[in-house]
C-alpha positions in Angstrom: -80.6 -27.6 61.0 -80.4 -26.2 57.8 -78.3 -27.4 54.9 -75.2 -26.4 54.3 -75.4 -25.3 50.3 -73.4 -23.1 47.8 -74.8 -21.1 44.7 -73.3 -22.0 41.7 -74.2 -22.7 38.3 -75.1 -26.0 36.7 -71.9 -26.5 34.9 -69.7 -25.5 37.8 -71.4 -27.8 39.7 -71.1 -31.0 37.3 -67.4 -30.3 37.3 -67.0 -30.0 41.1 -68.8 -33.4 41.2 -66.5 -34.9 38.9 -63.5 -33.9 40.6 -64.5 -35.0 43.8 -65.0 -38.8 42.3 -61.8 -41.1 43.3 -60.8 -44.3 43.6 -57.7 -46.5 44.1 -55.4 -48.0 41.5 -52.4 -50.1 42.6 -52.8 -49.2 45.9 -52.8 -45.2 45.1 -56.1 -43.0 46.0 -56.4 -41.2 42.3 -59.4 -39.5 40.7 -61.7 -41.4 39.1 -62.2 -39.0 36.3 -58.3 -38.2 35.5 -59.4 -35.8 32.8 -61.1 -34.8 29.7 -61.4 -34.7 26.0 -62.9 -31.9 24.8 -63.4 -29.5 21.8 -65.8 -26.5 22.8 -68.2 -25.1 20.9 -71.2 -22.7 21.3 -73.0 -25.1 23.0 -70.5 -25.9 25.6 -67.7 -23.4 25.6 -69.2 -20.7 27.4 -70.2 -22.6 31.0 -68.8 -26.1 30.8 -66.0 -24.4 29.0 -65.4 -21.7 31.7 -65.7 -24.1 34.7 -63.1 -26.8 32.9 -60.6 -23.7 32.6 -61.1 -22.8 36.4 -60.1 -25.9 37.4 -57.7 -27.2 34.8 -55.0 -28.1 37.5 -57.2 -30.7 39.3 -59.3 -31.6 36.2 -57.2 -31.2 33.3 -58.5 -30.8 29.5 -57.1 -32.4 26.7 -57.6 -30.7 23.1 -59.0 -33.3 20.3 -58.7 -32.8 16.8 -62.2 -34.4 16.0 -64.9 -35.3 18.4 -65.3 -39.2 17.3 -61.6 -39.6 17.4 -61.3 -38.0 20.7 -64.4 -39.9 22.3 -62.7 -43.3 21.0 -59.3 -41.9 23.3 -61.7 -42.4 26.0 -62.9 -45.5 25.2 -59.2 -46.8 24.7 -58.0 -44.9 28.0 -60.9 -47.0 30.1 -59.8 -50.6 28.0 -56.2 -50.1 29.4 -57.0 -49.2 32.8 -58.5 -52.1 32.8 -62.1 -49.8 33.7 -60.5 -48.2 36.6 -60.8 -44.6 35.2 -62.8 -43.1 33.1 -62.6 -40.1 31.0 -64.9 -37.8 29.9 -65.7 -36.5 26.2 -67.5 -33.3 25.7 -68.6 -31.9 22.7 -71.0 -28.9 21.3 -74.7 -29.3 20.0 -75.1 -30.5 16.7 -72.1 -31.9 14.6 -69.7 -32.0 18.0 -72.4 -34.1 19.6 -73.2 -36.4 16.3 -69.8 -37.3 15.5 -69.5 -39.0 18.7 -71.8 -41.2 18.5 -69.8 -43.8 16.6 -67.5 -43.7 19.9 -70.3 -44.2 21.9 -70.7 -47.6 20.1 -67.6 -48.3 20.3 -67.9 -48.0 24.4 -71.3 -49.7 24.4 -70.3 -52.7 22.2 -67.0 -53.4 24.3 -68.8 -52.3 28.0 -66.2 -49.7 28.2 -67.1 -46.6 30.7 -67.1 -42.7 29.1 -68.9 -39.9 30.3 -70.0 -37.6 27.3 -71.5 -34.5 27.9 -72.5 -32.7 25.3 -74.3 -29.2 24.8 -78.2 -29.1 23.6 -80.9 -26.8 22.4 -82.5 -24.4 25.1 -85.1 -25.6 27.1 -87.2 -22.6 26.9 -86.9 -22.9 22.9 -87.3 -18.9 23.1 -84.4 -18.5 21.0 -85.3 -21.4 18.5 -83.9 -22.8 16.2 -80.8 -22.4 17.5 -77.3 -22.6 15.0 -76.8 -26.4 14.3 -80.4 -27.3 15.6 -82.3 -29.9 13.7 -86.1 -30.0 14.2 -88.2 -32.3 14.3 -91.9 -30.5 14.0 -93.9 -32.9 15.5 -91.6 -33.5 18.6 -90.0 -30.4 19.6 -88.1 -31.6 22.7 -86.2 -34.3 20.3 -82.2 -33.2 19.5 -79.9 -35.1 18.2 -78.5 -36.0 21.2 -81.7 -38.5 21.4 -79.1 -40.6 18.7 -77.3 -41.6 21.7 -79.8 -43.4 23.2 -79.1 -46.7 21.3 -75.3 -46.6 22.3 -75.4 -45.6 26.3 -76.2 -47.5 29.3 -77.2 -44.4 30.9 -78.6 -41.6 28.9 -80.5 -38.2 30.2 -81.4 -34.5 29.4 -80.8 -31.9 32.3 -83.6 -29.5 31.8 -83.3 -28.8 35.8 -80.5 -27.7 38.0 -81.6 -30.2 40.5 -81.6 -33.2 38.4 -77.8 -33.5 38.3 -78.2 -34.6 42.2 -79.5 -37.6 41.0 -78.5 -38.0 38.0 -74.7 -37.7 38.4 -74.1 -40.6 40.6 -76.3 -42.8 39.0 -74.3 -42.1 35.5 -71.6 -43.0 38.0 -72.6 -46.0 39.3 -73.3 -47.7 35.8 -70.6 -46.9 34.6 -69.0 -48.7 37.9 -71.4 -51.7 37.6 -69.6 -54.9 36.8 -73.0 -56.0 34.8 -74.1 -52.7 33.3 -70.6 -51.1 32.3 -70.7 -48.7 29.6 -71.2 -45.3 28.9 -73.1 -42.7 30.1 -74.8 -39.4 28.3 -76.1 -36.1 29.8 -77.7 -33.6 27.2 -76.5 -30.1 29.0 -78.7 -27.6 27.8 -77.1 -24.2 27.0 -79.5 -22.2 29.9 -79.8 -25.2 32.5 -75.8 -25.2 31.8 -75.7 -21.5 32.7 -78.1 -21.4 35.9 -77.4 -20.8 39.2 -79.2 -22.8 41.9 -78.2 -23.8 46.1 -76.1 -27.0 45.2 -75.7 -29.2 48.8 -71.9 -28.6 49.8 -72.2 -32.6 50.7 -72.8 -33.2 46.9 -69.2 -31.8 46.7 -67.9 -33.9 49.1 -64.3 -36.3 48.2 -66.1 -39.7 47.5 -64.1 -43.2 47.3 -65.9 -45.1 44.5 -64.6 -48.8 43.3 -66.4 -51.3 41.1 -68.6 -53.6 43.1 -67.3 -57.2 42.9 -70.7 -59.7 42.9 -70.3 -63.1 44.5 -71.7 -66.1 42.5 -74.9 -67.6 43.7 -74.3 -70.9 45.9 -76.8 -72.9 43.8 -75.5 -71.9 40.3 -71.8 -72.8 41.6 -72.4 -76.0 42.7 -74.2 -76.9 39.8 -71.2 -75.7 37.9 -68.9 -77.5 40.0 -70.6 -80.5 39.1 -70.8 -80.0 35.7 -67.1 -79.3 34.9 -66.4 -82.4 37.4 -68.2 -84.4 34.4 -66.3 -83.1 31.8 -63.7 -85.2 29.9 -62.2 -82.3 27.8 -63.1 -79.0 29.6 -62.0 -75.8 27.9 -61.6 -72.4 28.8 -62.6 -69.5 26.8 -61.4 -66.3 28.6 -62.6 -62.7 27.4 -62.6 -59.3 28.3 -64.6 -59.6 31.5 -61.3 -61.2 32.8 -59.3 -58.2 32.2 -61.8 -56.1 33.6 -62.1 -58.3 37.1 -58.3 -58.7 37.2 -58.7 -62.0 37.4 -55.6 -63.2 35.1 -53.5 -64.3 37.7 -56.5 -66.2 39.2 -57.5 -67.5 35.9 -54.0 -68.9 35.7 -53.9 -70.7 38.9 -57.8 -72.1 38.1 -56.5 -73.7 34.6 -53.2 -75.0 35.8 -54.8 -76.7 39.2 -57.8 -78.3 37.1 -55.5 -78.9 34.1 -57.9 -77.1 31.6 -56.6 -75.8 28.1 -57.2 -71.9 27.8 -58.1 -70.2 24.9 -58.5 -66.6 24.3 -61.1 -64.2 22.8 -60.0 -61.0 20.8 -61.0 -58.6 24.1 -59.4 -61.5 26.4 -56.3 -61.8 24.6 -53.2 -61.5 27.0 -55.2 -62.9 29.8 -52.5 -65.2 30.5 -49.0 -65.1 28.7 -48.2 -67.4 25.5 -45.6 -69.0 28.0 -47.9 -70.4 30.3 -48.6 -73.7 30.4 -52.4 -74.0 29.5 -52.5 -71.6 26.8 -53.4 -72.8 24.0 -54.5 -70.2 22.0 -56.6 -67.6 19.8 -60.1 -69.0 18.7 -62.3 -68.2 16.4 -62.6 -66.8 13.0 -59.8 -64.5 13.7 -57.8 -67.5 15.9 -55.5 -70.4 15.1 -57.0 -73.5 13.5 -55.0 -75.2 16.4 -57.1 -73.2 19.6 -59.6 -74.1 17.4 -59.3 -77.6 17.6 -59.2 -77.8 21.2 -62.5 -76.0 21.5 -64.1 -78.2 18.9 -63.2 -81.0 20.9 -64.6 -79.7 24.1 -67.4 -81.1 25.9 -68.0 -78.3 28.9 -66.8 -74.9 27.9 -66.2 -72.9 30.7 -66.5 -69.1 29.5 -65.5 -66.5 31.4 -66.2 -62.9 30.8 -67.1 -63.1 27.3 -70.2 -62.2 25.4 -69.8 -65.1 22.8 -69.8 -62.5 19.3 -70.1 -64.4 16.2 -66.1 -63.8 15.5 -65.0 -66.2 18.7 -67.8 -68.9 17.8 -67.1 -69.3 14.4 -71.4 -67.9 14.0 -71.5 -70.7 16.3 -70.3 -73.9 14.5 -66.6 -74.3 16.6 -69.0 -76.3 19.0 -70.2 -80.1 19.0 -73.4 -79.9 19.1 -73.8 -81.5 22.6 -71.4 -79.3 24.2 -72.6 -77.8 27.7 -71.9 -74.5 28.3 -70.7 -72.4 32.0 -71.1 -68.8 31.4 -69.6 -66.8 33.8 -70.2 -63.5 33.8 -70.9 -60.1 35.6 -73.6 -59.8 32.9 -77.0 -61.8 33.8 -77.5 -61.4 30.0 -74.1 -63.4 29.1 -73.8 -65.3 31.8 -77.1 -67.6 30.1 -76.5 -67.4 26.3 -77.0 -70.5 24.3 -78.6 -72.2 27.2 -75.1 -71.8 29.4 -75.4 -73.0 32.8 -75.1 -69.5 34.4 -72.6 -68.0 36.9 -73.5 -64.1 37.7 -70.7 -63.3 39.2 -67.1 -61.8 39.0 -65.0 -63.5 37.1 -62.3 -63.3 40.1 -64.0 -64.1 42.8 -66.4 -66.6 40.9 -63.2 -68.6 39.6 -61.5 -68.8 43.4 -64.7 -70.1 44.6 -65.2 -72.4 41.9 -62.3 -74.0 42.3 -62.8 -73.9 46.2 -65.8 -76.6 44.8 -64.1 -78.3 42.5 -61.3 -79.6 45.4 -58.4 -81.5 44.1 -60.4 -82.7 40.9 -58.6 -82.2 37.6 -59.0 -83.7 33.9 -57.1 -86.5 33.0 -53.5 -85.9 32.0 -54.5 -87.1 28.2 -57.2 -84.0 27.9 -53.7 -82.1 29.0 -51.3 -83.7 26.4 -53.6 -83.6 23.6 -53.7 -79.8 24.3 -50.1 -79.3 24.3 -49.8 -80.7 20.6 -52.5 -78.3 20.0 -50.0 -75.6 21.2 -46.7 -76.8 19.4 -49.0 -76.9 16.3 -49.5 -73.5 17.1 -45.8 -72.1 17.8 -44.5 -74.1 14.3 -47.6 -72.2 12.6 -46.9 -68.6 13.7 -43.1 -69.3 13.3 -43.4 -70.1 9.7 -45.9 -67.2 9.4 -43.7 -64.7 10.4 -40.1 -66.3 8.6 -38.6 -63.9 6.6 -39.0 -65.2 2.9 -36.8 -62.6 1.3 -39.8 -61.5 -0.7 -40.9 -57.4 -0.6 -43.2 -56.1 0.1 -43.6 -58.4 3.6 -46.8 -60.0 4.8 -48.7 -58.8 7.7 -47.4 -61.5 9.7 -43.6 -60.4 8.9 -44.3 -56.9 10.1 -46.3 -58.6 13.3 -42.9 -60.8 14.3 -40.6 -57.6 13.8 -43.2 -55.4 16.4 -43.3 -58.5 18.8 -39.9 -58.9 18.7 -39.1 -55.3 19.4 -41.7 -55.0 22.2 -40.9 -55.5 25.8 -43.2 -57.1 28.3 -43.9 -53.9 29.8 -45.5 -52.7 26.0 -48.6 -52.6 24.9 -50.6 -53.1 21.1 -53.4 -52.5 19.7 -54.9 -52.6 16.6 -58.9 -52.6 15.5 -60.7 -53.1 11.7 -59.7 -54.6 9.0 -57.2 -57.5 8.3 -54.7 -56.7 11.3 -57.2 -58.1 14.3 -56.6 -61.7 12.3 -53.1 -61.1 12.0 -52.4 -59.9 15.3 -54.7 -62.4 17.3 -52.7 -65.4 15.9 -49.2 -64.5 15.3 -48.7 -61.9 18.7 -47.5 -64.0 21.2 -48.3 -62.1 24.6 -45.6 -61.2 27.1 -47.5 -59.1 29.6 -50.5 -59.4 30.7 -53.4 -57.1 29.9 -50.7 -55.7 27.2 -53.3 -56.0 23.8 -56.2 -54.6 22.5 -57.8 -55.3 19.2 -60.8 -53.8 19.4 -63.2 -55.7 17.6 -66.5 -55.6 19.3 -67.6 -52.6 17.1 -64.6 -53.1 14.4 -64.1 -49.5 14.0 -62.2 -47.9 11.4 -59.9 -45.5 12.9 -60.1 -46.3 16.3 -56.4 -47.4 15.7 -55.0 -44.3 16.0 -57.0 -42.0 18.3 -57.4 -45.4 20.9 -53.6 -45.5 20.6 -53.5 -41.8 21.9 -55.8 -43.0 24.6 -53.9 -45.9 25.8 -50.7 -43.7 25.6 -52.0 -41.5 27.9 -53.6 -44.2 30.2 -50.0 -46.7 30.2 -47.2 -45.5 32.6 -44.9 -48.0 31.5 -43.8 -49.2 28.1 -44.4 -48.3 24.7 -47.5 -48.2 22.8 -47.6 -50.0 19.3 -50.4 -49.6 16.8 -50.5 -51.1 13.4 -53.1 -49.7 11.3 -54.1 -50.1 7.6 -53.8 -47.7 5.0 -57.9 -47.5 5.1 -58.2 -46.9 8.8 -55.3 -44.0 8.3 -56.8 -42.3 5.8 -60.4 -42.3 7.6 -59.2 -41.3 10.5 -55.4 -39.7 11.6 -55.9 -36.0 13.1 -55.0 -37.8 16.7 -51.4 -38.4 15.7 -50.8 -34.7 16.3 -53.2 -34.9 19.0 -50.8 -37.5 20.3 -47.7 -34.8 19.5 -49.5 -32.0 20.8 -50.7 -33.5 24.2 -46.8 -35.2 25.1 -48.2 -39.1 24.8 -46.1 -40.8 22.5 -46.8 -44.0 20.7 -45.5 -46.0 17.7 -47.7 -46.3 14.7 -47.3 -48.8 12.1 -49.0 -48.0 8.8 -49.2 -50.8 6.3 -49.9 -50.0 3.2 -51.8 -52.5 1.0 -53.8 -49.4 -1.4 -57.0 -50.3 -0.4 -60.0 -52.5 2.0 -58.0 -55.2 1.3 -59.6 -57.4 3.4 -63.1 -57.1 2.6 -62.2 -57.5 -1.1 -60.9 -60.8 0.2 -64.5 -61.5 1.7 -66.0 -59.6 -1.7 -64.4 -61.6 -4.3 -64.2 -65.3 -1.6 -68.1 -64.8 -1.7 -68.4 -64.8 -5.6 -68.5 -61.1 -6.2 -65.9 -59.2 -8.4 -63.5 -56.9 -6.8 -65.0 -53.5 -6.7 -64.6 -50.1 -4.9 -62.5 -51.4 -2.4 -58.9 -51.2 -3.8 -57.7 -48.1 -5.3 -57.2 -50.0 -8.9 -61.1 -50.5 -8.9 -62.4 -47.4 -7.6 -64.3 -45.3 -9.7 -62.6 -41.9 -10.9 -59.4 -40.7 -12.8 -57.1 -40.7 -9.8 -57.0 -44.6 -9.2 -52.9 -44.4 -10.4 -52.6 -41.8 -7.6 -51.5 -42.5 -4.4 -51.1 -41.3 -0.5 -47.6 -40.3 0.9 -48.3 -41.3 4.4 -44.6 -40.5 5.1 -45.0 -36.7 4.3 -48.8 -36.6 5.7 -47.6 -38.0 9.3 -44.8 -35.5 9.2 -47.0 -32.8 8.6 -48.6 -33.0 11.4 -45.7 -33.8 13.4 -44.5 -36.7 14.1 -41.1 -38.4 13.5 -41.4 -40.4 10.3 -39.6 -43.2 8.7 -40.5 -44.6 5.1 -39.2 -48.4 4.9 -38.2 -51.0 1.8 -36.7 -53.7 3.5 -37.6 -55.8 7.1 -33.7 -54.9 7.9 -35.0 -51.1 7.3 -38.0 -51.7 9.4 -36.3 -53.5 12.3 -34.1 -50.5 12.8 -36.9 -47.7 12.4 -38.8 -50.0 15.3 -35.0 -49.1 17.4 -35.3 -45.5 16.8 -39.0 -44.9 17.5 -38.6 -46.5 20.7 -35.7 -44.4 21.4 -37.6 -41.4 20.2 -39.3 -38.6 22.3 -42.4 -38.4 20.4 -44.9 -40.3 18.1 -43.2 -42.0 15.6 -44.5 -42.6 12.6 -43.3 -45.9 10.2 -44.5 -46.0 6.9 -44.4 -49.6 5.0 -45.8 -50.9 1.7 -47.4 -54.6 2.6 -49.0 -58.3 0.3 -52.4 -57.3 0.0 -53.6 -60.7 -0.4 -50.7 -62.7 2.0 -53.4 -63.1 5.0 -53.0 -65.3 8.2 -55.8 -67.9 7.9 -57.8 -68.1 10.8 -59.7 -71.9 10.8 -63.8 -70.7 11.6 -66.4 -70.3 9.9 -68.1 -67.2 9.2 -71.8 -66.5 8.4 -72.7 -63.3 6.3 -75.3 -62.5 3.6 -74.5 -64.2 0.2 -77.6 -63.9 -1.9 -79.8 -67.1 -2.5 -80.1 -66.5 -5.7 -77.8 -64.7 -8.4 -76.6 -64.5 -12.4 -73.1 -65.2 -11.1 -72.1 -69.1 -10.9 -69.4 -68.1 -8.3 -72.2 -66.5 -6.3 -74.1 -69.3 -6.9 -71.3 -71.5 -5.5 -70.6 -69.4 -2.3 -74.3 -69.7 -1.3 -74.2 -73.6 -1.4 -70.6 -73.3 0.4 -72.6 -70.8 3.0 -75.6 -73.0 3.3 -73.5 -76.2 3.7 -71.3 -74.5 6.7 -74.2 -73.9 8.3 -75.8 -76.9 9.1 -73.1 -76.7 11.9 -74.8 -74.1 13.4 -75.4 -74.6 17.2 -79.3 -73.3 17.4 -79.6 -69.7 19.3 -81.3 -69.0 22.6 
């Protein structure tokens, strides 16, 4: 019997394909791909372009302002749906396709899923080169889309019509895999975009699709049950993997039934709320010298769903040095770092069926005490942090307390580079859960305001906060009329400290002197000059409100939340008035130097590290 099949081109057909994708969120069949970011070019407007317009109703298109800020949207949109959607980003050849690169890092780094597709060369090369073509004369079939390579999970070039058969659902299915999330690239070539060939009609077929949910192997549970059953001060660590399995309410039952102290990566952050009775806390170089002291003291770490970066281990001194390590993880490659006793699994399903092993056993009600000082250290610490001194302009922390304060439980934050992750990790006490993101996995400058749009448009309850720096705004703020233009509104918080304050803090606390990172040492005559971020924001749309006193920002954070669109609140903030975090750090001070306080920040380097748990 012959197969059923309808002639259409390449482009058509990806777009068919993607609209046919679904899956279920809260119980409602939805599409999997809910829509797409896209700014068209030569390179994509004319097939992609056409098909997208065609069917705008069932896949609709959302205009970006810049291609890297857009593609970070999509990142953003995936982190607060939790990886039940994903979006896609399209771009043109050439510049379109480069600048979104740095998203695609951004994706990668934090195993978020985004489908970019993005226009290339021809593959007959009969019209080359091509406007915004760069060649390479020894390998003609290299584009830049070949930069994407290092940042995708799943990366290929259509040069046929029949490849997208294949290659569609697999770009599907990593970016559905539990392990292997992240994103995925296809190179769309302007002909192959534009031809015609006898797609299957089954290829266009409605298709439920849900991420997979591994079971742990039997062996490596029981040998984690009896680990953990020998610990005397078992802790906790919870990332982002527990976000993505839904596992919070599960991770809550695990900690309270086994009475283990929980503390919380930057990505894992909300995973249970301040108020529950095991937290205890941010860790790391950007946590509370409290959580810290719990995990210092542990002597099995149980760590769910995180990748261990440098930033949660303190570049791996938090730990005594015989510490024993549970990794479990969706990842085989996390699950065993640092010699972790792995679990491959899902965190949700592992953690019921660890506890299923572990029985009634629980630590000793000490191990649970000792913990909650840990925690009232905490709550004295941020509530000192965030006092109002009567001193303008406020610190971070001060601005931090206000936001919290306004925020409801059905709200949501986020942040990204610079000194904010610090300040929010400690001082943001969560009331909802999977209600934060910092992201920090690729620390990228400007993702603050374009992954606000994202998360905007990905929330359907609540308001969205971001707080970014004045360094982060400048680099990067065309999405705040994206944000106006598209309907999703959020609140944006931009504190002003006129400059990189932050990384002058680590410049001059590492023995150099303070240099091209604050405005007053930059090099030119405009260094007395400075941005009105309250007239800039209201150029390109949004509500605005300049502040000069906490009483003055209290009631701006009233009327953006009463407000119909982005709202935009201006504040001057202490440069130097920074939460300290209680890690260590490790980063390249040079071993030798003319500078004595060089000098002295080496032997302060060299000494920290002899803490240094050895790598695996």
């Amino acid at each position: 019997m012959a197969i059923a099949t309808t002639r259409i081109t390449v482009a058509e057909a990806i777009v068919r394909f993607l609209i046919a994708q679904r899956t279920i969120v809260d119980g409602d069949n939805v599409p999997l791909f809910p829509g797409v970011y896209a700014i068209f070019g030569h390179g994509n407007v004319t097939s992609l372009g056409h098909s997208l317009e065609t069917h705008r109703e069932e896949l609709p298109v959302w205009r970006g302002q810049n291609e890297q800020g857009m593609a970070l949207a999509a990142a953003a949109f995936a982190k607060a749906t939790r990886r039940q959607q994903i979006m896609v980003a399209t771009s043109s050849i050439g510049p379109g396709a480069t600048n979104m690169v740095t998203a695609a890092g951004v994706a990668m780094s934090n195993r978020l899923p985004v489908l970019f597709i993005s226009g290339d060369t021809f593959v007959s090369r009969l019209p080359d080169p091509v406007l915004q073509q760069v060649e390479h004369f020894g390998m003609p079939s290299m584009t830049v889309n070949d930069a994407f390579q290092p940042v995708t999970r799943y990366w290929d070039r259509i040069t046929h019509p029949a490849q997208i058969l294949s290659s569609l659902p697999q770009a599907v299915e990593t970016m559905l895999d539990a392990g292997d999330c992240g994103p995925a690239f296809l190179g769309l070539p302007q002909d192959v975009a534009a031809e015609a060939y006898d797609f299957p009609e089954s290829f266009f077929e409605t298709t439920l699709r849900s991420m997979p949910r591994p079971r742990p192997d039997t062996n490596q549970l029981s040998a984690a049950a009896t680990l953990l059953t020998s610990a005397k001060k078992p802790v906790i660590i919870a990332g982002g993997g527990v976000h993505y399995s839904q596992a919070e309410e599960e991770l809550g039952r695990f900690a309270q039934r086994h009475g283990i102290p929980v503390v919380e990566t930057v990505a894992g952050k909300s995973s249970l709320l301040a108020s529950h009775p095991r937290y205890s806390g941010p860790l790391g170089v950007t946590g509370a010298a409290a959580a810290n002291a719990v995990i210092s003291q542990a002597d099995v770490v149980l760590a769910v769903g995180t990748r261990l970066e440098d930033f949660t281990t303190g570049s791996w001194t938090l730990f005594d040095p015989t510490t024993a390590f549970i990794g479990i993880n969706a990842a085989r490659f996390d699950a065993g770092k640092h010699k972790a006793l792995p679990v491959v699994g899902d965190a949700r399903e592992s953690l019921i069926e660890l506890s299923t092993a572990l029985g009634d056993w629980a630590t000793d009600e000490s191990w649970v005490t000792q913990a909650h000082h840990h925690r009232a250290e905490l709550e004295e610490f941020v509530s000192s942090r965030i006092a109002d001194d009567g001193v303008w302009p406020p610190s971070y922390a001060q601005l931090v307390g206000l936001v919290h304060e306004s925020a409801t439980p059905e709200d949501y934050v986020l942040t990204a580079a610079g000194g904010l992750p610090g300040e929010l990790n400690i001082n943001w006490m969560s009331k909802g859960v999977a209600t934060f993101d910092c992201e920090y996995g690729f620390s990228c400058m400007g993702y603050e305001i374009s992954g606000a749009w994202g998360a905007a448009m990905a929330r359907k309850t609540g308001e969205v906060y971001s707080l970014v720096g004045d360094g982060s705004y400048l680099m990067m703020n065309s999405d705040i009329f994206a944000s106006v233009l598209s309907g999703h509104k959020m609140i944006l918080v931009v504190c002003d400290n006129e400059g990189y304050a932050v990384i002058e803090r680590l410049q001059v606390s590492q023995g150099g002197a303070s240099y091209n990172n604050m405005l007053k040492d930059a090099t030119g005559s405009g260094t007395d000059i400075r941005v009105d971020f309250h007239a800039h924001a209201q150029a390109l749309g949004a509500i605005t409100h300049e502040v000069t006193s906490l009483d003055e920002f209290g009631e701006a954070l009233a009327k953006a939340r009463a407000a119909d669109r982005t709202t935009v609140i201006v504040t001057k903030v202490r440069a130097q008035d920074f939460t300290e975090g209680g890690a260590f750090w490790q980063v390249g001070v040079p071993e030798v130097s003319p500078r004595p306080d060089v000098v002295n920040a080496r032997a302060s380097m060299d000494k920290g590290l002899k803490a240094q748990r050895p790598g695996v």
